[in-house]
N, C-alpha and C positions, 0 to 999 in steps of 0.2 A: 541754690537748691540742688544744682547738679551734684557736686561735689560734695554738700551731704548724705544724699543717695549712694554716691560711691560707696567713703567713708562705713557707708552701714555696710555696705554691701560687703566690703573688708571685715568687716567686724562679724560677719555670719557664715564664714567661709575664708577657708584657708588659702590666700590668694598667692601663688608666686609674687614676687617683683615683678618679674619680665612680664606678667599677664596684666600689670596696672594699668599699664597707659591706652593695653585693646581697650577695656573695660571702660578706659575715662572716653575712649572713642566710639563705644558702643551708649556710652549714656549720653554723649552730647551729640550723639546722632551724627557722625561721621564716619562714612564705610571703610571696614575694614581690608587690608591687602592681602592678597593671594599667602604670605611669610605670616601674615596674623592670623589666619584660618589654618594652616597646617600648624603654628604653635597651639592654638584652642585645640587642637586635637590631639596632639601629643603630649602639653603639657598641662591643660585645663583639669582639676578635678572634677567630679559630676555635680555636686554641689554646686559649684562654683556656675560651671556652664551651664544649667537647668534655671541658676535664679537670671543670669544674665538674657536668657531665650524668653523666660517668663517676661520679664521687661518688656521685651520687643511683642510678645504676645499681646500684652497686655496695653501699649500703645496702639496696634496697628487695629485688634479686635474685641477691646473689652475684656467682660468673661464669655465670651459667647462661643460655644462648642457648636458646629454646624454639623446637620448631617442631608442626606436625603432620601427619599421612598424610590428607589433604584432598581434595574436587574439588569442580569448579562445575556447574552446571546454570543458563546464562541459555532462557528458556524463549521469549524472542521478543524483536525490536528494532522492533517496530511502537508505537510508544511518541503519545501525545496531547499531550506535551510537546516542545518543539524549543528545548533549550538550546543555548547557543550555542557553549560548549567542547566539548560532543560528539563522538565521532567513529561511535558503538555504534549509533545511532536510525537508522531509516532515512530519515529528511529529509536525512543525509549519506551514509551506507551505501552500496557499489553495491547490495548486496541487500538484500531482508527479508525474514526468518525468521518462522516459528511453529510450535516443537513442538506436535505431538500428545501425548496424555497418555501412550498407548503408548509414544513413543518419548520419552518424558522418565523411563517404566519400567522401558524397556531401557537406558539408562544407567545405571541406580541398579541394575539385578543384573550389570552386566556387572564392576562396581567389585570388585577383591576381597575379603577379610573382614578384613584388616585398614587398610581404610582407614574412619576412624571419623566423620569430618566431611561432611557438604551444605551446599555453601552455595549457596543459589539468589536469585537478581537479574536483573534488566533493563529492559525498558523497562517501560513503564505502559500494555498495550493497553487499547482504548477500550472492548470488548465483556466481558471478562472479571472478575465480581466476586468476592465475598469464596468465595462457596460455591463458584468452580471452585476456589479454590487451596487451600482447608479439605479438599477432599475430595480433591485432588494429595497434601496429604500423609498424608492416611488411606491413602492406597493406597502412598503412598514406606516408610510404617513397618510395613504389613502385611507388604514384602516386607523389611527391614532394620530391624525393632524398635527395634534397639539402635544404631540410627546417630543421632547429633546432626544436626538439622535445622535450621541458620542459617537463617533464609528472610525476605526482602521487606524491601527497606529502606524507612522509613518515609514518603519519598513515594510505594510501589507499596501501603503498607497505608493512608496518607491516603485516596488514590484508592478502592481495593477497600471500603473502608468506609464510605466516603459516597455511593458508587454502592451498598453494599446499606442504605441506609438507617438505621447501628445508629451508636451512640455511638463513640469511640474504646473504653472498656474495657470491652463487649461485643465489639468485633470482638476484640478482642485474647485476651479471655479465650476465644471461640471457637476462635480457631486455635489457642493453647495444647491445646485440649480434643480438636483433629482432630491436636497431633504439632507445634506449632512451641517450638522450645526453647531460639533465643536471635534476638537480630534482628541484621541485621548494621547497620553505621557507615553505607552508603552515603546520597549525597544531601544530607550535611549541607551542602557545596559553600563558602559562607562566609559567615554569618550576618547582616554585616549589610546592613541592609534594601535602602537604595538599590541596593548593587552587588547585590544579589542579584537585585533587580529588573532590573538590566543584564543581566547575562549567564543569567538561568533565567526570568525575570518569568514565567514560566506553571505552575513548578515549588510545591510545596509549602513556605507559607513558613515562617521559621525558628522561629516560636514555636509551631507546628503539628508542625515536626519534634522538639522539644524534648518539647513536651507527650505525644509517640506513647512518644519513650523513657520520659520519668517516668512514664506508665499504665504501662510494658511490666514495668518496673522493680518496679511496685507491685503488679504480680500475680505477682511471682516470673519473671519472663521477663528473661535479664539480656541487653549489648547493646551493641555495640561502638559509638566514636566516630570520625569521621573531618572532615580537613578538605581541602578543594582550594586549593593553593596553586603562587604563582608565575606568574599573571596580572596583573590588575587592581590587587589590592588591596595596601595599604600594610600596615604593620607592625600598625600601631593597627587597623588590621581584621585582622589575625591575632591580636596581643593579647584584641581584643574578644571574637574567636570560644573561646580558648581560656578567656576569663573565664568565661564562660556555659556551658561545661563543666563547669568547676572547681565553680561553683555548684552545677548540676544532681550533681557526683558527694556533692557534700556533704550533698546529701540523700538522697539513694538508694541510695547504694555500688552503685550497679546495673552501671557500666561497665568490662567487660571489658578494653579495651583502647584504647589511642588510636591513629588511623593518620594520617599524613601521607600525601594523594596528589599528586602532581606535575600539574601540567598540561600535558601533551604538546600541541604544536599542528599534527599533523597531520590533515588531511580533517575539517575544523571551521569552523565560522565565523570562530574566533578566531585562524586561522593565521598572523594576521598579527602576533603578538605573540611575541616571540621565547622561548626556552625559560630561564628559570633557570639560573642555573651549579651545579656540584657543591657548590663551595662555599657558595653560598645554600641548596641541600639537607641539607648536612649543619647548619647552622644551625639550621635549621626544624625539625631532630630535635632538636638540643643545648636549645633554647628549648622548646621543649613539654617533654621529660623534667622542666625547671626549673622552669616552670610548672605541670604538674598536679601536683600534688605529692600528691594522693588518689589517681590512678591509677597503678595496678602494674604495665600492662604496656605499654611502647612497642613499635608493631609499624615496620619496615619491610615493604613489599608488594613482594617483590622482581620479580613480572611489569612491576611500574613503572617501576622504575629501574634494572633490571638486577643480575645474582647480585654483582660485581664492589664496585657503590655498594653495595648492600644489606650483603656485607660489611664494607664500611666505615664503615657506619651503628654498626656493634656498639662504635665509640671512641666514637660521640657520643650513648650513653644509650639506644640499641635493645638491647632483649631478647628480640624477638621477630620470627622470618624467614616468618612465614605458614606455609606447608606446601609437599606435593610437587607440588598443583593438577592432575596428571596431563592434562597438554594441554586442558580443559577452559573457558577462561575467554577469550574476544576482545576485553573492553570495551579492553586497551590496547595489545593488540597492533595494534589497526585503527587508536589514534591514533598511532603508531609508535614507541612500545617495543622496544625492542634483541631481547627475547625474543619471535617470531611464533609459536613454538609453546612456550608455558611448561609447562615440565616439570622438575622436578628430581629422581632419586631420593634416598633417604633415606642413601645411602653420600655420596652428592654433598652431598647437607647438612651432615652429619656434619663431613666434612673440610673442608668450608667456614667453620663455626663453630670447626673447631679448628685452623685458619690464625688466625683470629683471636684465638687464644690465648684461648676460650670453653668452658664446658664445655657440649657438646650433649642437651639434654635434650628428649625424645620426652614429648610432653604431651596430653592432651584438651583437649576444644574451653571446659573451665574453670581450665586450667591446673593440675590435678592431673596429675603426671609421673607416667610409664606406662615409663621406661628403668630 
């Protein structure tokens, strides 16, 4: 049966040679190496690589497109760090922000009671350590118990944890103990050293970011992955980064989800580097699905690339549309994302996943389905 599957699969797309035997290892379920992920990138048509993703989609999730009833909370853009893709920090910004703890409360009761997700992110201010945001969400779960609290990507818990003085799995296990319930992906940016050094060199480095998930993982705290692409970096630094994924998940099963983010170049340092095409996006989905082959769920983030791509992400191995984010989130609307006020309702989802000929599934923030 295997190898009739191929066979078709040849016959509906113009396969190199040299991409046959991925293909025959991608259908009889045997992972691909580091040399086979940088060929899929460079020499895979989109055809080709979209039905190959779809495969793996379609083994690991059905047709089932997830989403969730979601919002953000960025609590400041006064950030110690000045990356250079940026557009959120206020080294670019025309403004800077800094909620009060009141008024990052009155967000959190204004939500209402069936929206079940927090996710909170932003910059890295300089003053603020672990016991202000330990005790943020002591008071976000006194008011909504029962709400899932995303919080602090691991360069804002790098930071908050070496300014209070404690190990990584003390701080972690603290926050856990004050209400934090899973971490989110951000900051992974792209692992390796030198370019990272390029475009974040002040930022938290990549085996520091690694090390925060594996502790997070290991006290029960589970915790999504993400990468930033479509600047700088080549395939073999996309490869790379998704190697040292694949690794870390085969230890932990800790990660929830993997996200591709686009790099916008508006109001940034890096403006001068032109945007990626659609079709190098939807690669960048079809190549991750193919590669992690441990993780379950490919997210498109659709405030990134818009409802339209995010739809169209769902041929090339995404399973997952994020949520309704209820106007809450500026990190990409400031770099210039099509969406300036992102906001979807859950009818608009709905029919958005089932244009895609998807079945829409209403889920929590661990993918247990709630529809």
């Amino acid at each position: 049966m295997q190898g009739l599957e191929t066979e078709t699969l040849f016959e509906l797309v113009d396969v190199p040679g040299n991409l046959r035997e991925i293909a025959r290892k991608v259908y009889e379920g045997v992972r691909i190496s580091p040399a086979d992920g940088v060929a899929l990138f460079e020499r895979g048509e989109i055809g080709f690589l979209g039905k190959l993703a779809d495969l793996l989609r379609t083994r690991i999730n059905v047709e089932n497109a997830y989403f969730i009833r979601n919002f953000h909370i960025e609590p400041t853009n006064i950030c110690v760090n000045k990356c250079k893709f940026c557009s959120y920090s206020h080294h670019y910004s025309k403004t800077r922000w800094e909620l009060t703890v009141d008024e990052i409360l009155d967000k959190v009761r204004t939500q209402q009671a069936n929206v079940i997700e927090l996710h909170i992110t932003g910059a890295v201010h300089p003053d603020r350590d672990i016991h202000y945001y330990g005790t943020l969400l002591e008071k976000i779960k006194a008011i909504r118990p029962g709400m899932h609290v995303k919080a602090y990507s691991a360069v804002e818990l790098d930071y908050m944890i070496r300014k209070s003085g404690m190990d990584v799995r003390d701080g972690l296990a603290y926050l856990k103990a004050c209400g934090l319930d899973s971490v989110p992906g951000g900051g992974a940016e792209i692992f390796d050293e030198a370019l990272r050094e390029e475009i974040c060199g002040m930022k938290t480095s990549s085996a520091a970011w690694l090390e925060i998930h594996e502790t997070a993982h290991g006290l029960g705290i589970p915790s999504n992955a993400t990468m930033l692409y479509g600047h700088r970096e080549t395939y073999a630094h996309r490869i790379d980064h998704l190697e040292r994924l694949r690794k870390l998940q085969d230890r932990t099963g800790g990660f929830n989800a993997f996200i591709p983010l686009k790099f916008r170049n508006t109001n940034n340092a890096m403006s001068g580097i032109p945007e990626v095409s659609v079709t190098e996006d939807m690669k960048m989905y079809a190549v991750a699905r193919i590669y992690l082959d441990n993780f379950s769920h490919l997210k498109a983030y659709w405030p990134a690339i818009g409802r339209k791509l995010a739809q169209v992400s769902l041929a090339f191995g995404v399973d997952d549309l994020d949520g309704t984010i209820n106007d809450s989130t500026r990190i990409y609307s400031l770099a210039g994302a099509e969406d300036q006020n992102p906001v979807i309702t859950v009818s608009q989802m709905i029919a958005m996943i089932r244009e895609a000929k998807r079945v829409p599934v209403e889920r929590d923030s661990l993918y247990n389905s709630l529809s």
